[in-house]
N, C-alpha and C positions, 0 to 999 in steps of 0.2 A: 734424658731417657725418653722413650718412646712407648707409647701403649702398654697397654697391661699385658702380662705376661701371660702368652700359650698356657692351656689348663693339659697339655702333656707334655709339655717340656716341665712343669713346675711338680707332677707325678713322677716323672720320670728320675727330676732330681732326687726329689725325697725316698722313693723307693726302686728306682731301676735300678739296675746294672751299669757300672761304669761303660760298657760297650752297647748297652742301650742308650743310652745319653750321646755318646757318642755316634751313634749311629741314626740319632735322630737332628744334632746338628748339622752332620752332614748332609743329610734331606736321604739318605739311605735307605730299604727295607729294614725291620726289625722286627723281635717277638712284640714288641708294645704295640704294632701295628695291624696282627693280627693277619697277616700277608697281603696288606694295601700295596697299592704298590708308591712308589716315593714320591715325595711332597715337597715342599720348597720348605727349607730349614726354617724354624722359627727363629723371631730378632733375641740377641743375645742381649738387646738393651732393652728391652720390654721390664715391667718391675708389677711386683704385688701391690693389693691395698695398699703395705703398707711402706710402698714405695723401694722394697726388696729389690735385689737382683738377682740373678742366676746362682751369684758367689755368694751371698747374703745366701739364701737357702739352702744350700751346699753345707756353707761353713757351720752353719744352726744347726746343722744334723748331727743328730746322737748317734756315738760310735766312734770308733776312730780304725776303724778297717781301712785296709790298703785300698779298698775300691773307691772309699770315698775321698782319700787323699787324693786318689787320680784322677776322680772329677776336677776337685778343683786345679787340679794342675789345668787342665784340660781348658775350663773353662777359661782361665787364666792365661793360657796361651793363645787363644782364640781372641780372647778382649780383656789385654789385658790391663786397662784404664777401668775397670772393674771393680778389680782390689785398694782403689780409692774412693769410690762412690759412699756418700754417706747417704743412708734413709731417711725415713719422715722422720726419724726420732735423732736423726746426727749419728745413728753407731754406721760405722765400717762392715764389711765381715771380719774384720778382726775381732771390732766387738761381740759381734755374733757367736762367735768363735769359741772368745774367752767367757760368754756367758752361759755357753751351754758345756763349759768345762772340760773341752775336747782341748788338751796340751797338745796332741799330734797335730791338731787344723791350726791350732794358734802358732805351732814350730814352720809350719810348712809356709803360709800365709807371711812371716815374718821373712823367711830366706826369699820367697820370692821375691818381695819388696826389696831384698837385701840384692837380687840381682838386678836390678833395677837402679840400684846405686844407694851409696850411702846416704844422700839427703832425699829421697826417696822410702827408705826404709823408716829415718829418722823422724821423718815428715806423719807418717803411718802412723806410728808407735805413741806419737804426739797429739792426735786427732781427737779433738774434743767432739761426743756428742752434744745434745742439746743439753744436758746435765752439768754438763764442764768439765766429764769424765773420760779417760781415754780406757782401752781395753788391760791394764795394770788397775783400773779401780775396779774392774768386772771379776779380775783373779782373786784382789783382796776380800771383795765382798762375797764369792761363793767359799773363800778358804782354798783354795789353792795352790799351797807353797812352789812345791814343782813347778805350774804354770809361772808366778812369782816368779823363782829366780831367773827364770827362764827370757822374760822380758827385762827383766834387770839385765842381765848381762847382756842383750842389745841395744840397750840404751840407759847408762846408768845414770842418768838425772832422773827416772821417770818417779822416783821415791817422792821426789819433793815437785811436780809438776799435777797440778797447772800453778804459777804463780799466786794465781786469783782465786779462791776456791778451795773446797778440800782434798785434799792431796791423797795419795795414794796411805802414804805412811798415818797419817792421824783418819783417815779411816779404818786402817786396823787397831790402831787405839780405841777406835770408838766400837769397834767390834770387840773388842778385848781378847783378840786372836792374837796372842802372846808370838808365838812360832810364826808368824806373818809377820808381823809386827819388827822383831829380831833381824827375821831376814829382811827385808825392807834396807832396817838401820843398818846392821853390817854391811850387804852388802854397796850399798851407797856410800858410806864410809870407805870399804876398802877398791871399790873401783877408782872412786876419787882418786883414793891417795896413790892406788900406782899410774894414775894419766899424769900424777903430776910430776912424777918422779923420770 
């Protein structure tokens, strides 16, 4: 990564307009610019303090409006080796994602990777911060069933993963989130057992 991140590209994320963003990638005029005239794009590898990315900030954001989905499309098509960056802390934006409880950014973020190939996605899904946690212990811990099963069914080991460490499924044990917990077991049981069939 490269330098810290422009202080209007990282306004812009958080509160522009998907076509302000847009428009400011492109080194374009825009309303955030007050009718400057255009400027050389700022680097889409630049990161925050705390070693964020463009996608990291995107995907943190509360909401799950179609504008924001379209940033991160956006962002994502532009650079998009992005959507594997981990932070000073090891999370993704996936974990960003699933921790600030947005199921739309955690679904979109997921297909993406999914276009990218299946060991790509897999790869993603599996990504341990510095915790030893992927963004499946982010869903268990806010309570998130929907986001749950949602990751479950693109990758149905993730119940019992990491090897080393606490797992997704006895985290929700240990939260006594019954309804997590259930889904978890089932569905890791019945993905199993129709891969194997």
């Amino acid at each position: 990564m490269e330098g810290r991140m422009d202080a209007r590209l990282l306004a812009v994320a958080c509160s522009g307009s998907f076509h302000d963003l847009e428009s400011l990638l492109d080194g374009t005029p825009a309303a955030y610019t007050m009718g400057s005239s255009a400027r050389r794009p700022p680097s889409l590898y630049a990161v925050t303090a705390r070693s964020d990315t463009l996608l990291h900030v995107v995907a943190a954001s509360h909401g799950d409006s179609e504008d924001l989905l379209s940033k991160a499309s956006l962002v994502y098509d532009k650079a998009p080796s992005l959507l594997f960056v981990q932070n000073s802390q090891g999370d993704t934006p996936l974990h960003r994602a699933a921790r600030a409880g947005n199921i739309r950014m955690v679904s979109r973020l997921t297909v993406l990777a999914n276009g990218q190939g299946i060991n790509n996605a897999k790869g993603l899904l599996e990504t341990q911060n510095k915790l030893k946690e992927t963004a499946l212990h982010e869903a268990v811990r806010i309570g998130n069933n929907d986001m749950v099963n949602w990751l479950m069914t693109q990758h149905r080991e993730l119940a019992s993963f990491p090897e080393e460490g606490t797992s997704p499924l006895y985290l929700a044990i240990l939260k006594e989130n019954k309804i997590v917990a259930e889904t978890l077991y089932e569905l890791h049981a019945f993905l199993n057992l129709n891969f194997v069939r």
